[in-house]
C-alpha positions as CSV (number, residue, x, y, z in Angstrom):
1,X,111.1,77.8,105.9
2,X,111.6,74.2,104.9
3,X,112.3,71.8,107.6
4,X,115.7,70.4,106.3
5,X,117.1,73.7,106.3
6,X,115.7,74.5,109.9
7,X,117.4,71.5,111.0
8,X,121.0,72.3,109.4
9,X,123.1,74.0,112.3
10,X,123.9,77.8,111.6
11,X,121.0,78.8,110.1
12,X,120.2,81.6,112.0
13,X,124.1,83.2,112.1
14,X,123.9,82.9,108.2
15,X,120.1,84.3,107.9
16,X,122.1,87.3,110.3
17,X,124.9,87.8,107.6
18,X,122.3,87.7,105.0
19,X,120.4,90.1,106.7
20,X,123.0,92.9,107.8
21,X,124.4,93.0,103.9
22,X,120.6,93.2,102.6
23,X,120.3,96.3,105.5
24,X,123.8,98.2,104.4
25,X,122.8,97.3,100.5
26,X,119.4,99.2,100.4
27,X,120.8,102.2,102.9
28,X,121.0,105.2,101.1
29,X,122.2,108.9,101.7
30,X,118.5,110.0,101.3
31,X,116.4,108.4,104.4
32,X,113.5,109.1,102.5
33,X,114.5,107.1,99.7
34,X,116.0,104.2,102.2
35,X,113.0,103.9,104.4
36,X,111.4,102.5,101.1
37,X,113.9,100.4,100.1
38,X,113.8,99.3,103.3
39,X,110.4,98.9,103.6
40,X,110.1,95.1,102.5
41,X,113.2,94.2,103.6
42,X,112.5,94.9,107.1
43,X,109.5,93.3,106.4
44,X,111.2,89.4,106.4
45,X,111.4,86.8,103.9
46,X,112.5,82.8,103.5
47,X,115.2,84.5,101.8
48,X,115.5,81.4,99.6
49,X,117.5,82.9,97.0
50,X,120.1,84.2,99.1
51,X,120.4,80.9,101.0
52,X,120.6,78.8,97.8
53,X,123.4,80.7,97.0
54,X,125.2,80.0,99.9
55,X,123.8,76.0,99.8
56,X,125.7,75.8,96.3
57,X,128.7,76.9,97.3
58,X,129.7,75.0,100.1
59,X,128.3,71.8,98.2
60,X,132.5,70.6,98.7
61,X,132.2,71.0,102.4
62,X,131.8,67.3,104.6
63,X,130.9,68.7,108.4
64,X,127.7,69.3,108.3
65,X,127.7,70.9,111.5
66,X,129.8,73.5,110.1
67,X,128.6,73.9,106.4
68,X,126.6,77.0,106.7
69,X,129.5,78.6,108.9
70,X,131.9,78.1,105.7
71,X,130.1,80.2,103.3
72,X,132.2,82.9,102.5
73,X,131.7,86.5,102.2
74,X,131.1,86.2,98.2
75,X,128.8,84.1,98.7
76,X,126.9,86.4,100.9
77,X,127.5,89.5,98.1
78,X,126.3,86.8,95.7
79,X,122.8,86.0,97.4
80,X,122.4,89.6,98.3
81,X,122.6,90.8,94.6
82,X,119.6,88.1,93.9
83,X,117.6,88.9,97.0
84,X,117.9,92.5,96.0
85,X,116.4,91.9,92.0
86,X,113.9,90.0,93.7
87,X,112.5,92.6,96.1
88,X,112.7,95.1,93.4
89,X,111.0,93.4,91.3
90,X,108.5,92.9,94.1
91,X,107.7,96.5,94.1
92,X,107.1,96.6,90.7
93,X,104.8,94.0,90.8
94,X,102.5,96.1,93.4
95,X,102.1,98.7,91.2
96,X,101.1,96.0,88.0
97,X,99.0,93.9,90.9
98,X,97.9,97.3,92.4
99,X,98.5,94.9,95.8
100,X,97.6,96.7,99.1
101,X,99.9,94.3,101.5
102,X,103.2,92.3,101.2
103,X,104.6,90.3,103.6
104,X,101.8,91.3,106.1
105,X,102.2,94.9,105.5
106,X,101.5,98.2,103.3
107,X,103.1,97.4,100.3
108,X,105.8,100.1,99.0
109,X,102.9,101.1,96.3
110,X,100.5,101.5,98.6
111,X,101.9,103.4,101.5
112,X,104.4,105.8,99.0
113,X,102.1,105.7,95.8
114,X,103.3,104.1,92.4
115,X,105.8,106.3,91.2
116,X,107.8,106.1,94.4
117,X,107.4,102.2,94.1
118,X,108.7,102.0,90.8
119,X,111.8,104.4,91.5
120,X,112.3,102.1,94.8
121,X,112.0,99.0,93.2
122,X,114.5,100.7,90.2
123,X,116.7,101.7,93.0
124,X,117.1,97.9,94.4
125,X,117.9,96.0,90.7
126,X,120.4,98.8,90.2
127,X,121.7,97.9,93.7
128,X,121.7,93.7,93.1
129,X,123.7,94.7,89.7
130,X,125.9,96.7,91.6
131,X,127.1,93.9,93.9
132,X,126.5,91.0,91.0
133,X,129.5,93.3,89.3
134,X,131.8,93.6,92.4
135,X,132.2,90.1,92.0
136,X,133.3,90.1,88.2
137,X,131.7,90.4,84.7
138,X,130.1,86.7,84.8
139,X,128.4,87.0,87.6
140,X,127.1,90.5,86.4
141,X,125.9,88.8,83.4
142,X,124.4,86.3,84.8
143,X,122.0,88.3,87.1
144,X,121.1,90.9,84.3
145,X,120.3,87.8,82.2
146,X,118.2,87.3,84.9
147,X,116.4,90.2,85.7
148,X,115.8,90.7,81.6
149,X,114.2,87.4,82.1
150,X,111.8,88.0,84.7
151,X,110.7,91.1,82.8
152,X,110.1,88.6,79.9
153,X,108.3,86.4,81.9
154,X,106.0,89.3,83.4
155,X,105.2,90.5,80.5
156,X,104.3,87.2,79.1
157,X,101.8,86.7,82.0
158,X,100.5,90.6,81.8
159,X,99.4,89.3,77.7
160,X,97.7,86.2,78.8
161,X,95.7,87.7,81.6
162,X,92.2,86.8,81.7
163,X,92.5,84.7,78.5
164,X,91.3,81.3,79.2
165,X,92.8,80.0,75.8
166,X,96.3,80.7,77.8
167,X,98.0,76.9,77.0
168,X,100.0,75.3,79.4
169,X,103.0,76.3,77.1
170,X,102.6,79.9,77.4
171,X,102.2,79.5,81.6
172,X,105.9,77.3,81.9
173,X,107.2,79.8,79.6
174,X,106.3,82.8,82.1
175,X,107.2,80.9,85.3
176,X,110.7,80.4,83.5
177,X,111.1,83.8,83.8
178,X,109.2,85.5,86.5
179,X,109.9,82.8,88.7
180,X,112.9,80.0,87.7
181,X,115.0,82.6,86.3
182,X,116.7,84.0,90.0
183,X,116.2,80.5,91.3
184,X,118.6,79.4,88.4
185,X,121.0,81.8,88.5
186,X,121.4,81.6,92.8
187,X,122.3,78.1,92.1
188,X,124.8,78.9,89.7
189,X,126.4,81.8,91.1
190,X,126.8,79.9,94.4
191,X,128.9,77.3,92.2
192,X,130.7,80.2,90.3
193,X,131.9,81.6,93.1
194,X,133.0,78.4,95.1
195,X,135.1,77.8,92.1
196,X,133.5,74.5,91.4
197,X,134.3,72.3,88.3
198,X,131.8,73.5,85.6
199,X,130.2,70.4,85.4
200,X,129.2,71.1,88.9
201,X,128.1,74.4,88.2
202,X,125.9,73.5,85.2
203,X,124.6,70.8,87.4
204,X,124.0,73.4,90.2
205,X,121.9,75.9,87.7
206,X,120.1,72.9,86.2
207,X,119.1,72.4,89.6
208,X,118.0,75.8,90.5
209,X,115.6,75.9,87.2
210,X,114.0,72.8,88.0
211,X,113.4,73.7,91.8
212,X,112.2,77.5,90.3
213,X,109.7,75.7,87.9
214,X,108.4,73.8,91.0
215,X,108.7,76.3,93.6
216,X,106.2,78.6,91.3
217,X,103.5,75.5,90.3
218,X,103.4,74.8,94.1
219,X,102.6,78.5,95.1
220,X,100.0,78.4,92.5
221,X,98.5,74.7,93.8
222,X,98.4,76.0,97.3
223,X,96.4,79.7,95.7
224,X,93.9,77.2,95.0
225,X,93.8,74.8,97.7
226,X,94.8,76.5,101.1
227,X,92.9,78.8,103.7
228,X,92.1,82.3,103.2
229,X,93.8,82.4,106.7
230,X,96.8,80.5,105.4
231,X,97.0,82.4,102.3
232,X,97.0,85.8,103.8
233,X,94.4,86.4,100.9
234,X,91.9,85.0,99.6
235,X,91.5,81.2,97.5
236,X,91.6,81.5,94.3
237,X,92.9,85.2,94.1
238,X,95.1,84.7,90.9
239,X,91.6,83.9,88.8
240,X,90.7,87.4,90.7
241,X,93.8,88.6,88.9
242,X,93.4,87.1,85.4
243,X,96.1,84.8,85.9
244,X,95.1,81.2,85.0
245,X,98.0,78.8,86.5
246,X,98.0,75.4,86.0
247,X,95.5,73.6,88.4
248,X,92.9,76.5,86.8
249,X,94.5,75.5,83.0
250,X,94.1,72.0,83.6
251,X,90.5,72.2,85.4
252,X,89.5,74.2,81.5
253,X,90.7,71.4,79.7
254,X,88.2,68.8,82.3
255,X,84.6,68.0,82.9
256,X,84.2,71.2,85.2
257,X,85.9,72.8,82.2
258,X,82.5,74.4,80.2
259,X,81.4,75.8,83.8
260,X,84.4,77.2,84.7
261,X,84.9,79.0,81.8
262,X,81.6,80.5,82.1
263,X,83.0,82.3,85.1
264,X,85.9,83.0,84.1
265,X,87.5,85.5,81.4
266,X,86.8,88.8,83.6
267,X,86.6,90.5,86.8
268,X,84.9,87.5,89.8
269,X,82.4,88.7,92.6
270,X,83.6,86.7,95.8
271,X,80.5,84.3,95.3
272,X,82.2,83.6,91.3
273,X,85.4,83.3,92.9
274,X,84.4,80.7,95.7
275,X,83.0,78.7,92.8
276,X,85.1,78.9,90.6
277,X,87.7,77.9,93.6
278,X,85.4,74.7,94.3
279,X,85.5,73.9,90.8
280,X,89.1,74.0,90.4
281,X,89.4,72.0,93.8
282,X,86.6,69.3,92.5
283,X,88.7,68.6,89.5
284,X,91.5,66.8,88.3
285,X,93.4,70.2,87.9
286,X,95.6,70.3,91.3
287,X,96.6,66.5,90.7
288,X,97.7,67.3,87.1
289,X,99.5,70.1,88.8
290,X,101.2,68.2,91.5
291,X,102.6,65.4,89.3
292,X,103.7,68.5,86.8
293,X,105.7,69.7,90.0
294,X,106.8,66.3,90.8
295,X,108.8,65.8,87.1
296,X,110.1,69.2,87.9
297,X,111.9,68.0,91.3
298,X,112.7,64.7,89.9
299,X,114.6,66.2,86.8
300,X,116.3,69.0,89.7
301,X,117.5,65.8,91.7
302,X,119.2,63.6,89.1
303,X,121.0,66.8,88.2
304,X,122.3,67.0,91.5
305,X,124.6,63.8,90.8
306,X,127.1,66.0,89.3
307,X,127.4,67.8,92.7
308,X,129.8,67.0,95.2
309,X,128.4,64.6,98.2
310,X,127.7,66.0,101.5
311,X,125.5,68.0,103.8
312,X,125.0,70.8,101.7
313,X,123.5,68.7,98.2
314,X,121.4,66.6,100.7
315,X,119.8,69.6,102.2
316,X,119.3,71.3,98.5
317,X,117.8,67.6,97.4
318,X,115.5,67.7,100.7
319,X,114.5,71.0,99.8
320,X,113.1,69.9,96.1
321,X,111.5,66.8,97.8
322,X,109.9,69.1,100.6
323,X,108.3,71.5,97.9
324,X,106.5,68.7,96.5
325,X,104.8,66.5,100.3
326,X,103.8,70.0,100.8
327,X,100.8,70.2,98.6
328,X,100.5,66.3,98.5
């Protein structure tokens, strides 16, 4: 959880209210089918998205010992609808990633089989658009622009797997989608239903993408650089996966670049994976990748001058910064 949003007071009353809609959302008359949409929701979460949403709209409020406790029940609904495509499309991922854990346990896939995970995972987007459209047709929109998005962006990275050609191109335009995409629209429908000016709004989405964008080259700097403790996983799994993120794209394009291709371009033993890790760690790759995150969070901060002042935009801007001193 980042720091500046530990520090606001309320945090934990609004993480409750988050949690208890998530809970009714995904209960179902079947308990068969609810202990599986339950499964990862039970499991935890930052619960970002839900929590930008809330951040956005409150963006008018001054007291900053009070700003989480004025979000208001659309709000909630709001970050609930994106929480909800984000866990679904979580289980769908398992199945493509054929993942064993999530959130340090079985994932849906594993412990209920594929099909299940994909009717689960179904189940949850249909349940996000649900409440998205309780709280009117632009919101509705906005989220199934969204979630068509994501798919986009999947699909983009499912082409591009194992191909160390991929261009640094074709990776931001995946990360738009699989990643930027619910980030953007949390920010927006937090301003939407606030009733901000629109400039504010724009500004709040604007935001949202450019914190998405550097949320996802982050995750895939720290795949490379943290702990198999840390990670929960091994360093270096997405090359295990095919998927060559930045640091890896960058490291191609360097010195280490003819050696690491030789590695790369199919399945890795662990010893391939280590050094191909090492190799990606040597190079210039995670600095390229860092000051590629950077411009991200600088372009999501000047955006944020169109917001209203107070508590609320300086915890969103500390958030963007915080992203960044993480992996620095």
């Amino acid at each position: 959880m980042p720091p500046s949003l530990q520090a606001l007071p309320g945090l934990a009353d609004l993480r409750g209210r988050i949690d208890a809609k998530l809970i009714d959302a995904v209960s179902t008359p079947d308990p068969r089918l609810t202990e599986m949409t339950s499964h990862l929701v039970k499991a935890g979460g930052k619960r970002l998205r839900p929590i930008l949403v809330a951040l956005s709209s409150v963006t008018k409020e001054a007291d900053g010992a009070a700003v989480l406790g004025a979000v208001g029940d659309d709000a909630i609904t709001g970050g609930v609808a994106v929480e909800l495509a984000h866990v679904g499309s979580l289980h769908h991922d398992d199945v493509i990633d054929e993942a064993t854990t999530r959130h340090n346990v079985d994932s849906v896939n594993a412990r209920w089989g594929n099909l299940r995970a994909i009717l689960s995972g179904d189940y949850l987007l249909a349940r996000g658009s649900e409440l998205a459209a309780s709280l009117g047709t632009e919101i509705a929109t906005i989220l199934a622009q969204a979630i068509g998005r994501l798919c986009e962006g999947e699909v983009r990275e499912l082409y591009t797997a194992f191909q160390v050609g991929r261009s640094e191109d074709e990776y931001f335009a995946a990360i738009e989608g699989k990643t930027a995409a619910l980030f953007t629209s949390a920010c927006r429908i937090g301003g939407l239903v606030a009733e901000l000016p629109a400039d504010a709004v724009d500004a709040l989405e604007a935001f949202g993408h450019g914190y998405g964008m550097a949320f996802q080259i982050v995750d895939d700097i720290l795949d490379v650089v943290s702990t198999d403790e840390a990670l929960g996983k091994p360093a270096g799994h997405d090359m295990v996966e095919g998927v060559y993120n930045l640091p890896v794209l960058a490291a191609l394009a360097g010195p280490e670049g003819d050696e690491l291709r030789a590695l790369l371009g199919g399945p890795l033993t662990d010893d391939a994976r280590r050094k191909a890790t090492d190799l990606v760690r040597a190079s210039d790759g995670v600095a390229q990748a860092i000051k590629s995150a950077t411009a991200h969070v600088d372009r999501a901060l000047a955006h944020l001058d169109s917001v209203p002042t107070g508590p609320a935009r300086d915890t969103l801007a500390a958030m963007a910064r915080e992203l960044v001193t993480s992996v620095s």
